[in-house]
C-alpha positions as CSV (number, residue, x, y, z in Angstrom):
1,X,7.9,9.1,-7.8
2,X,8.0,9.3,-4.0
3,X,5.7,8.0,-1.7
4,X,4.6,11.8,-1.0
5,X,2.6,11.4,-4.1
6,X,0.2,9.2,-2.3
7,X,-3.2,10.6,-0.8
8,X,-4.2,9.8,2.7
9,X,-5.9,6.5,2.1
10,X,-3.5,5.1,-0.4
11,X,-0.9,5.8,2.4
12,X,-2.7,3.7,4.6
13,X,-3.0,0.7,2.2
14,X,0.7,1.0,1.5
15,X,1.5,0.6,4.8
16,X,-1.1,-2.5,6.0
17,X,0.6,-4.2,2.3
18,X,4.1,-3.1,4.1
19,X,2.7,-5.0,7.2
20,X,2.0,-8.0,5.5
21,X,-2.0,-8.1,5.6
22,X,-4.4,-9.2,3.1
23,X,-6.3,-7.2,1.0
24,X,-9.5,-8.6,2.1
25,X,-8.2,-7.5,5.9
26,X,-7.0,-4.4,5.0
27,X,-10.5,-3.7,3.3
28,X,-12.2,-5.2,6.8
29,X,-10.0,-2.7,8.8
30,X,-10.6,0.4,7.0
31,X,-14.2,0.1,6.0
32,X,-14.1,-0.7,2.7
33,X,-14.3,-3.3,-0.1
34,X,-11.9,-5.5,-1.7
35,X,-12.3,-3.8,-4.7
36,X,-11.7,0.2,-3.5
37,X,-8.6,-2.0,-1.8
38,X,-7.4,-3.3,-5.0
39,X,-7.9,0.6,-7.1
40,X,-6.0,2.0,-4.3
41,X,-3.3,-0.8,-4.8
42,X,-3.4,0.2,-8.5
43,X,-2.8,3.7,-8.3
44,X,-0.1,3.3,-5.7
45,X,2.1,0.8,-8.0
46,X,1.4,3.1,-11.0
47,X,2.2,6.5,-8.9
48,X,5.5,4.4,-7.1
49,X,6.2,3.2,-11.4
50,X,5.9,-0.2,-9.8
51,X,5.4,-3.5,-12.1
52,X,4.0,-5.9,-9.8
53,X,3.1,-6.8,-6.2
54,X,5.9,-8.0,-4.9
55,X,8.2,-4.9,-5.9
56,X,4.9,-2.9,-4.4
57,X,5.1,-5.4,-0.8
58,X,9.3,-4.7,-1.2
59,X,8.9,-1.2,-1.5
60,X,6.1,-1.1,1.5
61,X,8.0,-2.7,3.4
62,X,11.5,-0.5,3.1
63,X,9.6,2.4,3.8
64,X,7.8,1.1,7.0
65,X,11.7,0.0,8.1
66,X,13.0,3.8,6.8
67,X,10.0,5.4,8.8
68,X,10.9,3.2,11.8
69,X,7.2,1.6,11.8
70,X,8.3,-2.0,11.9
């Protein structure tokens, strides 16, 4: 899947994981808690057919790099 498939919000989370921050300070930022931060984290890997965090920070952060964000 491409990262197309990802709503607004998940975008957003995708890209503060691509920029390194924490959950907790990506919940802080956005208005949100921890735990909306970690569903959204959820459905991204499982929409990008990602195993783990650290394909989902790799990933993140290629696209920020490919977008020219970084």
């Amino acid at each position: 899947m491409s990262v197309a498939a990802l709503s607004n919000r998940e975008l957003q989370v995708f890209e503060m994981v691509g920029q390194g921050r924490s959950t907790r300070t990506i919940a802080e930022q956005l208005g949100i808690s921890t735990k909306t931060v970690e569903s959204h984290v959820a459905r991204i890997k499982e929409k990008l057919e990602l195993e783990d965090h650290t394909q989902l920070v790799q990933q993140a952060t290629l696209w920020l790099s490919a977008e020219g964000r970084v």
